[in-house]
DSSP file (Angstrom, degrees, kcal/mol; ACC not computed):
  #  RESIDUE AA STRUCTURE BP1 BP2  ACC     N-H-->O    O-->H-N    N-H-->O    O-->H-N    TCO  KAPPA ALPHA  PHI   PSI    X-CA   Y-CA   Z-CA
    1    1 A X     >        0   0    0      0, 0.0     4,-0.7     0, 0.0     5,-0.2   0.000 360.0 360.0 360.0 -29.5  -14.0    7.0  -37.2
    2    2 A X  H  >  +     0   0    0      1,-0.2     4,-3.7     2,-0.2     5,-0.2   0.923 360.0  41.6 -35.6 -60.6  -11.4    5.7  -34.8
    3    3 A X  H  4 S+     0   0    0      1,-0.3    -1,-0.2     2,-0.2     5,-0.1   0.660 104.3  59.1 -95.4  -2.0  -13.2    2.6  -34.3
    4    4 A X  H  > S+     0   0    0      3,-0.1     4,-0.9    -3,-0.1    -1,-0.3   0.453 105.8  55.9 -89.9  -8.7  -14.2    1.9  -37.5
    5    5 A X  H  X S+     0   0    0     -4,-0.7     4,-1.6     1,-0.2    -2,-0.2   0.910 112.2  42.2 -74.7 -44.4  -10.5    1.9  -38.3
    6    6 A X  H  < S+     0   0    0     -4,-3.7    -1,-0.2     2,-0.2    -3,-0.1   0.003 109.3  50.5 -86.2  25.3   -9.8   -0.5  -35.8
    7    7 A X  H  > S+     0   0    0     -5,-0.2     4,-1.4    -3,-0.1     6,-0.7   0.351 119.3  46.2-130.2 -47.5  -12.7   -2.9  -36.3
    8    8 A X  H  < S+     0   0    0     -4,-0.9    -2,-0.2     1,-0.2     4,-0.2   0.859 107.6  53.5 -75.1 -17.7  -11.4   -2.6  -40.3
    9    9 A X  T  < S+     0   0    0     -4,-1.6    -1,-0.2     1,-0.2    -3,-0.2   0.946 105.9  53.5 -49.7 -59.3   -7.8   -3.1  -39.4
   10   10 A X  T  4 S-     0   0    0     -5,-0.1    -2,-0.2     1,-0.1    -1,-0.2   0.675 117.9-120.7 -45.9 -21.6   -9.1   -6.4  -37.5
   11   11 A X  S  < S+     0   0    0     -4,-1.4    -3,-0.2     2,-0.0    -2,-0.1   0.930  86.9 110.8  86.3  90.1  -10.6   -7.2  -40.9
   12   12 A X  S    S+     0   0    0     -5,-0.4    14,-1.1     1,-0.2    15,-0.9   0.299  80.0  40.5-156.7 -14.2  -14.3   -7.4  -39.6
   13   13 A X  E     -A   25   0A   0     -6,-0.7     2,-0.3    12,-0.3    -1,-0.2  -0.707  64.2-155.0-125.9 177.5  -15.3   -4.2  -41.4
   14   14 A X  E     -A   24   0A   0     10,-1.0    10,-2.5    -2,-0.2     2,-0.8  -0.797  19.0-154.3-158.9 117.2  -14.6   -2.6  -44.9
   15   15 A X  E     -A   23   0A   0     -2,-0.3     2,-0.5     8,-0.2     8,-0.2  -0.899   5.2-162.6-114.0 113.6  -14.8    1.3  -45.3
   16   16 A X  E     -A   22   0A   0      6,-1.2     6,-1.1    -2,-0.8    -2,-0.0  -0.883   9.2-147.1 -87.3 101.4  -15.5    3.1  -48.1
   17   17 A X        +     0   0    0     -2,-0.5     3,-0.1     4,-0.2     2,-0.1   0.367  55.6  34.9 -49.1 151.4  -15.0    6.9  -49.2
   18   18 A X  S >  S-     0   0    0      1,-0.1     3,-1.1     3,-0.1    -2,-0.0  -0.453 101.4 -40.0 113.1-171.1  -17.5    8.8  -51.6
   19   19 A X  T 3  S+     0   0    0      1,-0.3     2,-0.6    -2,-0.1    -1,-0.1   0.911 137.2  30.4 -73.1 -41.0  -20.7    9.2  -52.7
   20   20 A X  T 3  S+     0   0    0     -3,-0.1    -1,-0.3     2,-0.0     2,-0.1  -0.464 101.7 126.9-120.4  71.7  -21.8    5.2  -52.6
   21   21 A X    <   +     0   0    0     -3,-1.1    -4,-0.2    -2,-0.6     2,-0.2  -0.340  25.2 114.7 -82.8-163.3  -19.3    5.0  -49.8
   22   22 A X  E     -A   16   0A   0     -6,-1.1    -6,-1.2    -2,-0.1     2,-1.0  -0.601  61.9 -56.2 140.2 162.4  -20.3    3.7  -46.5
   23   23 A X  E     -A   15   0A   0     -8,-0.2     2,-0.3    -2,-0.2    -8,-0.2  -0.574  42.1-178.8 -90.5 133.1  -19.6    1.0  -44.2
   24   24 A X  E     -A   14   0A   0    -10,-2.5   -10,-1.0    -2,-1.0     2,-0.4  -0.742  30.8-117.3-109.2 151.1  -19.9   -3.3  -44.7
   25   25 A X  E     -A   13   0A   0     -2,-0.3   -12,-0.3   -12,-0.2     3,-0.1  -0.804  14.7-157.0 -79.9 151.9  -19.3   -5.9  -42.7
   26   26 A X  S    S+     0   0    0    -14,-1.1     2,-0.4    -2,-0.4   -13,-0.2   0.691  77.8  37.6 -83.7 -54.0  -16.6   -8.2  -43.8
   27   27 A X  S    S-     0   0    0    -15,-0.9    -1,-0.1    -3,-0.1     2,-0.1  -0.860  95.7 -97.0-110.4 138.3  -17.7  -11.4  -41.9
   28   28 A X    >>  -     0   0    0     -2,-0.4     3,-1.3    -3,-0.1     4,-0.6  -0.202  31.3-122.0  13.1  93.2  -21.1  -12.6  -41.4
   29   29 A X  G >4 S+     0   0    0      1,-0.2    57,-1.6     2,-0.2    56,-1.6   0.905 116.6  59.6 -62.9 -16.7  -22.8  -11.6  -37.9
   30   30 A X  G 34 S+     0   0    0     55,-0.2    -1,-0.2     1,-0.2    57,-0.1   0.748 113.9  40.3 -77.3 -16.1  -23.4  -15.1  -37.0
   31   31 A X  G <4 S+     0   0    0     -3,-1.3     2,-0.4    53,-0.1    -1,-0.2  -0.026  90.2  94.7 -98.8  25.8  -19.2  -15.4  -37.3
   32   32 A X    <<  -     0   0    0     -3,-0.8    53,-0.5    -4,-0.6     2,-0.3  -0.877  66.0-164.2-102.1 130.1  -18.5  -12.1  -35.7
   33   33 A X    >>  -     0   0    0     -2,-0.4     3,-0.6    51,-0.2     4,-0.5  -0.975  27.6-119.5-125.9 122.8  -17.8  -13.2  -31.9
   34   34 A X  H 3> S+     0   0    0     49,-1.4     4,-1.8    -2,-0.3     5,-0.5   0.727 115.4  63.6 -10.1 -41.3  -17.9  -10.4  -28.9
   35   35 A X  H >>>S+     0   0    0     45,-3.2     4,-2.1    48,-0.4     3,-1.5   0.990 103.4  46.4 -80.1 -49.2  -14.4  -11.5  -28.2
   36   36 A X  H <45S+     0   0    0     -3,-0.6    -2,-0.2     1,-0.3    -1,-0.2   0.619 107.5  54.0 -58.7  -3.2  -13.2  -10.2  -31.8
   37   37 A X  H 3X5S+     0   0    0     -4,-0.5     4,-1.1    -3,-0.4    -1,-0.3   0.617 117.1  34.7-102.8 -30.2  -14.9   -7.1  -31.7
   38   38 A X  H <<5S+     0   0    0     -4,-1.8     5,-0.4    -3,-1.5     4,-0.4   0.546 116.9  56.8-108.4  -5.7  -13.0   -6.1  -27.9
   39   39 A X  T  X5S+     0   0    0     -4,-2.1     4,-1.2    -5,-0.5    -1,-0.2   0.879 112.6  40.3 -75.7 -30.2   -9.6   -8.0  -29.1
   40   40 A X  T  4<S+     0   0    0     -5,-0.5    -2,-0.2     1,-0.2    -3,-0.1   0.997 121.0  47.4 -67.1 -36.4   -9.6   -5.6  -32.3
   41   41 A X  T  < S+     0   0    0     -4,-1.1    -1,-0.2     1,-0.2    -3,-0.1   0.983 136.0   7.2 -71.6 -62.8  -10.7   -2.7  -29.8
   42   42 A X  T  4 S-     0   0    0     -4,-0.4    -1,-0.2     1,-0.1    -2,-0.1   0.595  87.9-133.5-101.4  -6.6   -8.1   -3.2  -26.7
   43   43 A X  S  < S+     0   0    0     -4,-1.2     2,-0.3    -5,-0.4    -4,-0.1   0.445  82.0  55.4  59.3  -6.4   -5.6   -6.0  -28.5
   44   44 A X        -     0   0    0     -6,-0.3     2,-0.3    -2,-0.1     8,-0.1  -0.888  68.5-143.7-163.7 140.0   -5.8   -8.1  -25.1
   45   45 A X        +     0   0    0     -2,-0.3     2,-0.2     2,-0.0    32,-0.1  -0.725  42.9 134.8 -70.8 126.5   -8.2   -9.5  -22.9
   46   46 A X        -     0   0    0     -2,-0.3     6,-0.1     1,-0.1    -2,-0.0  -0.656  46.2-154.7-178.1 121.3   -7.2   -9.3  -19.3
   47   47 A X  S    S+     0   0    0     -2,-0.2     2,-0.2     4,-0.0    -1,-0.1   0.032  90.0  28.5-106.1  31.7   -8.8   -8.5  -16.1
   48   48 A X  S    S-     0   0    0     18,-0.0     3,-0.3    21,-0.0     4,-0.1  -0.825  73.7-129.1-175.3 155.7   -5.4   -7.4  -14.3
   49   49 A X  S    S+     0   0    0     -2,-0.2     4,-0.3     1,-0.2     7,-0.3  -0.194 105.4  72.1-103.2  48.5   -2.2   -6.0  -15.9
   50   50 A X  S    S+     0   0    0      2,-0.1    -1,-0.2     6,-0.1     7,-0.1   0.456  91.8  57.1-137.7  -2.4   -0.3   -8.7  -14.1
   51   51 A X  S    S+     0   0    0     -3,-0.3     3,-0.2     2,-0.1    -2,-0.1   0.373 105.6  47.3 -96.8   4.7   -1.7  -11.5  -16.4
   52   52 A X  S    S+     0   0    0      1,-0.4     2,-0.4    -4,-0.1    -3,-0.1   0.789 130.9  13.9-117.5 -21.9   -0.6  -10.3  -19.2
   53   53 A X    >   -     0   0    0     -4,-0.3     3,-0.9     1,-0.1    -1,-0.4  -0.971  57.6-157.9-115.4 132.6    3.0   -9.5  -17.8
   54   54 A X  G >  S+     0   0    0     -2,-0.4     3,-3.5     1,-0.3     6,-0.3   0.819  85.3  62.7 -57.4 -28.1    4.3  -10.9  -14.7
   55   55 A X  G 3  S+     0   0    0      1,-0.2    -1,-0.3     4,-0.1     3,-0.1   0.157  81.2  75.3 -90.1  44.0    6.9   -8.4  -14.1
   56   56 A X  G <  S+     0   0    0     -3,-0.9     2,-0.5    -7,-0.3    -1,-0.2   0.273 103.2  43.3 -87.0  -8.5    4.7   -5.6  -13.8
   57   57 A X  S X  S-     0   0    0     -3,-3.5     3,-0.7    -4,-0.2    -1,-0.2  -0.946  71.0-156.8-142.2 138.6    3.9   -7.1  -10.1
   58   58 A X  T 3  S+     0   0    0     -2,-0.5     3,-0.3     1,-0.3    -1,-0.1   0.597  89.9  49.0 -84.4 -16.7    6.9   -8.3   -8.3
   59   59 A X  T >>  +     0   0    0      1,-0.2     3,-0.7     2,-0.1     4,-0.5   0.314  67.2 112.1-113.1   7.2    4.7  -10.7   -6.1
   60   60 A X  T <4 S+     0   0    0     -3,-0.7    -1,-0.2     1,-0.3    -2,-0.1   0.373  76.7  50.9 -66.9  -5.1    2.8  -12.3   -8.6
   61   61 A X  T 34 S+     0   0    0     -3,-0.3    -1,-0.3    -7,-0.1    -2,-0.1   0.620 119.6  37.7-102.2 -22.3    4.7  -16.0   -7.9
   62   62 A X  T <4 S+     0   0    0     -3,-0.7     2,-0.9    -4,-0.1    -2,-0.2   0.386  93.8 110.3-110.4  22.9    4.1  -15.8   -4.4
   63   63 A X     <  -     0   0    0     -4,-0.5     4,-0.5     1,-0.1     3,-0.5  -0.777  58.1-149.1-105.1 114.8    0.4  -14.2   -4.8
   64   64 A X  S    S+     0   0    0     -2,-0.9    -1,-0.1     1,-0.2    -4,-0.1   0.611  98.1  42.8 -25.9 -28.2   -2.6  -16.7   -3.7
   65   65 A X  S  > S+     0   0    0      1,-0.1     4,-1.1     2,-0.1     3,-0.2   0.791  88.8  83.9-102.9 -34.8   -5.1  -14.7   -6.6
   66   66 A X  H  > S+     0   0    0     -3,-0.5     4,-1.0     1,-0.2    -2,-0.1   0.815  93.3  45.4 -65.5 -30.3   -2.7  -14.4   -9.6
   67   67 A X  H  > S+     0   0    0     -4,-0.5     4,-1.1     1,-0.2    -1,-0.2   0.667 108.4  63.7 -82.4 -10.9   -3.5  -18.3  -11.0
   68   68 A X  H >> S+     0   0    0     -3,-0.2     4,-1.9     2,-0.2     3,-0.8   0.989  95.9  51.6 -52.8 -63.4   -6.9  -17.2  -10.3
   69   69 A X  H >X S+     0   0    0     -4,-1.1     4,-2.1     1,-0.2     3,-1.2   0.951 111.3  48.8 -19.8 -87.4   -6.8  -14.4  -13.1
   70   70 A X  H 3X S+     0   0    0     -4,-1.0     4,-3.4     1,-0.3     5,-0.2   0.599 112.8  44.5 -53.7 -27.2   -5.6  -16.8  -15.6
   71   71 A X  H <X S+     0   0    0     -4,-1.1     4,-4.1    -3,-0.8    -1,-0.3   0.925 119.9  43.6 -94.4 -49.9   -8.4  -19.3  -14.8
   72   72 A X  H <X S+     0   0    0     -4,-1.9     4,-1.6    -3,-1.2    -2,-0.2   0.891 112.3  58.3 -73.4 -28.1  -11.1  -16.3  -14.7
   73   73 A X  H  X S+     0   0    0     -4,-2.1     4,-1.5     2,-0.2    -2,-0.2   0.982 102.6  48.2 -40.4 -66.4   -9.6  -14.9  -17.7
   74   74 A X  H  X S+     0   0    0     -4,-3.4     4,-3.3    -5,-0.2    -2,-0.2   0.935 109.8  48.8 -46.3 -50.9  -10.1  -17.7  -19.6
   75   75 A X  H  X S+     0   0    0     -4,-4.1     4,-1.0    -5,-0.2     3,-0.5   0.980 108.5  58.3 -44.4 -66.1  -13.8  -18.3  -18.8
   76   76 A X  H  X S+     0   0    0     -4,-1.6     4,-3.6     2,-0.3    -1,-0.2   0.766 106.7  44.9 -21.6 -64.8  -14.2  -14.7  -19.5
   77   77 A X  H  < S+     0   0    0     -4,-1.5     4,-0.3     1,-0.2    -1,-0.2   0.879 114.3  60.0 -55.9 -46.6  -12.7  -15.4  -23.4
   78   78 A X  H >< S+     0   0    0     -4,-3.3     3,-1.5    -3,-0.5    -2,-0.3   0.793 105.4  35.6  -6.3 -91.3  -14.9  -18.2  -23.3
   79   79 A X  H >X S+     0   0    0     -4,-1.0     3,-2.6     1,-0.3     4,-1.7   0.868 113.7  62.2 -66.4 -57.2  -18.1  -16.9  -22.8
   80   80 A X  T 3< S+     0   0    0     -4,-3.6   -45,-3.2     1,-0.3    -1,-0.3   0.612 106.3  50.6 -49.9 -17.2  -16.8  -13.8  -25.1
   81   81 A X  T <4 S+     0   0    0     -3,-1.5    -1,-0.3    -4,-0.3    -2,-0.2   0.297 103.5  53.3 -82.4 -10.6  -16.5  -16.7  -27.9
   82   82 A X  T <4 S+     0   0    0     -3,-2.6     2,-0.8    -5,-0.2    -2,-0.2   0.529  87.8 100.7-132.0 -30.6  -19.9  -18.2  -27.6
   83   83 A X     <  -     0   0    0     -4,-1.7   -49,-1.4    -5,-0.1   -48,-0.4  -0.726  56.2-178.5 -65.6  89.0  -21.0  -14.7  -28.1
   84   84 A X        -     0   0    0     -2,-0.8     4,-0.4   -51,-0.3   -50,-0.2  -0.450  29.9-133.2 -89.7 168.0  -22.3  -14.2  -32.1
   85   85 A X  S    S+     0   0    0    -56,-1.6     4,-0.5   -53,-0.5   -55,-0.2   0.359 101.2  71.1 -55.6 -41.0  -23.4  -11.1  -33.3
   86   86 A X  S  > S+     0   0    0    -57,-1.6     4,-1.3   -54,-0.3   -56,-0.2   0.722  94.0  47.3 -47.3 -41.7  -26.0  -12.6  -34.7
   87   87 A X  H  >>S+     0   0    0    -58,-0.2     4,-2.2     1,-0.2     5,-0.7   0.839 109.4  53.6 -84.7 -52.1  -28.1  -13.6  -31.5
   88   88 A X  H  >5S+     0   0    0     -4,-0.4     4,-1.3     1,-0.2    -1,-0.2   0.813 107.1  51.2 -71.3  11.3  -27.8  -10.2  -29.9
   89   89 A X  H  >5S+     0   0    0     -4,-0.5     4,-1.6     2,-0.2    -1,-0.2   0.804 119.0  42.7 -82.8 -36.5  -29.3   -8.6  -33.4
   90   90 A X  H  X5S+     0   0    0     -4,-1.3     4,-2.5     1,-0.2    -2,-0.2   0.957 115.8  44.9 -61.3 -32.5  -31.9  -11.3  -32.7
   91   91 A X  H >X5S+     0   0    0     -4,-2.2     4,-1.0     1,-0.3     3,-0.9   0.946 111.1  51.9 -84.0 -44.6  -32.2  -10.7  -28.9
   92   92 A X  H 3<<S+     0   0    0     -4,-1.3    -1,-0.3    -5,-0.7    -2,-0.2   0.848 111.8  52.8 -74.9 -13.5  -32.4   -6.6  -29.3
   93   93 A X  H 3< S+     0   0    0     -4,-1.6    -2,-0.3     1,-0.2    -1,-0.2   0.839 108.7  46.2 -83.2  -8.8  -35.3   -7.4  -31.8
   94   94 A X  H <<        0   0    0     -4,-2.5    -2,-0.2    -3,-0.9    -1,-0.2   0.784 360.0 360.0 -84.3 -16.9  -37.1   -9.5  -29.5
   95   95 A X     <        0   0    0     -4,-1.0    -1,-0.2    -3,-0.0    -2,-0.1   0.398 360.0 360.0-101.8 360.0  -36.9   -7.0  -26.3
């Protein structure tokens, strides 16, 4: 129930108590993205804590890797964008 609070807080769901309760989608699956579904879930993307604040790592301006994160982060969001709901309902009926 947790996460059907937090997928309807994100406004992507709509839940309803009762007898002809039950859960809806809000959006569309072909406008439902993989990245809205894990932003509602975890509220940032980030594959380090040191890209989403620098002062949690004190060497992050003189660290070789840290403009790396940001660069693989982004791809990451990318990909995570490009990602409908819609194809993987197709793709788990085709497999």
């Amino acid at each position: 129930m947790k996460i059907l609070k937090q997928l309807e807080k994100a406004a992507l769901l709509e839940l309803k108590r009762g007898v002809s309760g039950g859960v809806k989608l809000v959006k569309k699956p072909k406008d439902i993205t993989l990245y809205d579904v894990i932003v509602a879930m975890e509220n940032v993307i980030a594959l380090n804590r040191c890209v989403i604040n620098k002062g949690i790592c004190g060497l992050s301006s003189q660290c070789p890797v840290h403009p790396i994160w940001f660069k693989v982060r982004n791809k990451l969001i990318e990909a995570l964008k490009e990602i409908k709901f819609s194809g993987l309902l197709t793709q788990g009926a085709s497999s």
